[in-house]
N, C-alpha and C positions, 0 to 999 in steps of 0.2 A: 419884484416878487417872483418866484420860484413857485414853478409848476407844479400840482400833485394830480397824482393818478385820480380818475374820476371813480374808478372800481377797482376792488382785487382781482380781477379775473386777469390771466397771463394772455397774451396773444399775437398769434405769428406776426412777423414782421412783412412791410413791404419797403420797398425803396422809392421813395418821386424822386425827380426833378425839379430843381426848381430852376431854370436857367434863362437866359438876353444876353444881349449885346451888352455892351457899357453904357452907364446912366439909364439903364431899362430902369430902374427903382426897388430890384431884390433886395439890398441892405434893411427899406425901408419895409419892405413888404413882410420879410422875413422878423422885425421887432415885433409888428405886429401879429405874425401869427403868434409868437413866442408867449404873447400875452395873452392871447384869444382861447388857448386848448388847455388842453389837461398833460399832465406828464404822460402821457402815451405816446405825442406827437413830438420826435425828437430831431431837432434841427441840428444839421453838424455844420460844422465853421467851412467857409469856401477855401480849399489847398492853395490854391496861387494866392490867397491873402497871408495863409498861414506863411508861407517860404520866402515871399516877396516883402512881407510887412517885417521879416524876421533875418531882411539881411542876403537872400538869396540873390549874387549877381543877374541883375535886369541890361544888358546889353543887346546893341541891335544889329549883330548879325548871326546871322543863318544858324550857327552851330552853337552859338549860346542858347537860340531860343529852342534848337531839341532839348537841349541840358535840361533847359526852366518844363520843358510839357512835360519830357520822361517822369521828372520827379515830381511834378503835380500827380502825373496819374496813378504813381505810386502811393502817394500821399494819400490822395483822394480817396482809394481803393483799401487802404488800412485806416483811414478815417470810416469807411461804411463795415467794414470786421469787426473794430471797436463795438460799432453803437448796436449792431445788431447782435451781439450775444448778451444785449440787454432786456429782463423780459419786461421791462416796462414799454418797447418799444413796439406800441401799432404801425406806425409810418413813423419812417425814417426818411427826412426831407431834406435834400441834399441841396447846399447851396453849389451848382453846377454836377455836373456828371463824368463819368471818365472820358466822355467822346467830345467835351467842348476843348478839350486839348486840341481836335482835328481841327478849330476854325482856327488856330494860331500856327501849326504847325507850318514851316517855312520849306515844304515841298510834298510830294506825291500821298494821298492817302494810305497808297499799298506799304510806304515807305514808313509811315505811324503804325499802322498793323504788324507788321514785320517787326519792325523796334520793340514795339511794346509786346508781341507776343499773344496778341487775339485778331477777333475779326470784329466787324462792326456786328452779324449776330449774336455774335457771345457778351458783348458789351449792352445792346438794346435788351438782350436776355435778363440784364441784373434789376433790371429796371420796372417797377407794373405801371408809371403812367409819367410824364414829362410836362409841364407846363413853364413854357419858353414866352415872359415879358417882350416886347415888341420894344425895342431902342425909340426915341421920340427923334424925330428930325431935326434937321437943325432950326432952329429958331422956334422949336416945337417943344421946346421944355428940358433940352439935353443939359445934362448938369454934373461940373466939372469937379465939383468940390472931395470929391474923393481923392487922398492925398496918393493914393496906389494907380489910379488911372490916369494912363497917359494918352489916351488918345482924342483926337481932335470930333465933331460932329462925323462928319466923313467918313474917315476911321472906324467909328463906334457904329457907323450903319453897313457897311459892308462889311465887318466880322458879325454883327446881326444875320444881314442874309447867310453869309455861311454858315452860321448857327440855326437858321431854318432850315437851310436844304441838309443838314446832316440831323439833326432831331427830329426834322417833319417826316421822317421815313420810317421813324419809330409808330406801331399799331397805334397806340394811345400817347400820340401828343396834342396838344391843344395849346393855340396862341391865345394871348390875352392882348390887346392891341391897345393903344394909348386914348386916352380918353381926356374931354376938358380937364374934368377933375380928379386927379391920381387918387384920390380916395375910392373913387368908383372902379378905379385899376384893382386897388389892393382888397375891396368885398368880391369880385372874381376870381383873385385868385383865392383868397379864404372860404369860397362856395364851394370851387373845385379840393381843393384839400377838404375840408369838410364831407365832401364825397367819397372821399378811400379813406373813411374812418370803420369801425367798428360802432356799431349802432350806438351800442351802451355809452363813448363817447362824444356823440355828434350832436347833443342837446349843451354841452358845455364851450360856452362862446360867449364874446360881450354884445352889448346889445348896442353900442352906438363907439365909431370908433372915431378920437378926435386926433386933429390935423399933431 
């Protein structure tokens, strides 16, 4: 079912985050809001899914994986151009950001800056708030089923920490941490978005959300 605006009223845009490691649970997290709001809150598809699901060489060295970050962030960055010259658009909820390119990037930070042509302020700048899923440990729920991720338990928890130490420096990020039941994960993060809404849409939500 397709979203409709809760009001006619037009209103400025913001940008979130919505970002983890791999197996954090965003895919899931993300159905859910999609069902939960009003067309105000408008979810854009994650770039490395768009180019990687669509055929873009996935190889594992060094100068392949600039290729695959350059053009996600490119991606990424005319995926948020799009959505925001839309005026249905309160928050615009980005399934990752331009800076989770830096937990993949295969050398120097300054060397992702430079490439790409900003700074890490100009990039935490596009942003009003970030909410970074916590990857589940191993044997802690990590889940492989995704046909686009390749990485091992391991793998998926140390590009986590690196995706903490470079969003956790953004003013307004917040971890949401794993919990027995991922239900209780995904009404956290649907609390927090529900918070950078516009008034007039934050009464519009479901009341009980099933597995």
């Amino acid at each position: 079912m397709t979203a409709t605006p809760c009001c006619p009223a037009s209103h400025s845009s913001k940008r979130v985050v919505l970002t983890g490691g791999p197996g954090a649970g965003k895919t899931s997290v993300l159905e859910l809001i999609k069902k939960s709001f009003c067309a105000h809150v408008q979810v854009l598809p994650e770039a490395a899914g768009i180019l990687f699901g669509g055929g873009f060489p996935r190889r594992g060295d060094d100068a392949s994986s600039r290729c695959a970050q350059r053009a996600i962030f490119h991606v990424q960055r005319e995926l948020e151009t799009l959505v925001l010259g839309s005026a249905d658009a309160a928050v615009v909820l980005c399934d990752r950001g331009t800076l989770d390119g830096l937990a993949y990037w295969p050398g120097r930070d300054d060397e992702y800056f430079g490439e790409l042509g900003t700074t890490i302020d100009e990039e935490f700048s596009r942003y009003e708030a970030v909410i970074h899923l916590r990857t589940p440990a191993s044997g802690g729920g990590y889940d492989h089923r995704n046909p686009l991720r390749n990485e091992d338990a391991a793998q998926a928890a140390r590009i986590d920490e690196r995706i903490a130490a470079i969003w956790g420096r953004h003013p307004r990020c917040v971890q949401v941490r794993n919990s027995a039941a991922f239900l209780d994960k995904a009404r956290s993060v649907l609390a927090l978005v529900r918070a950078e809404l516009p008034e007039c849409c934050r009464h519009h939500h479901v009341e009980t959300i099933d597995p």
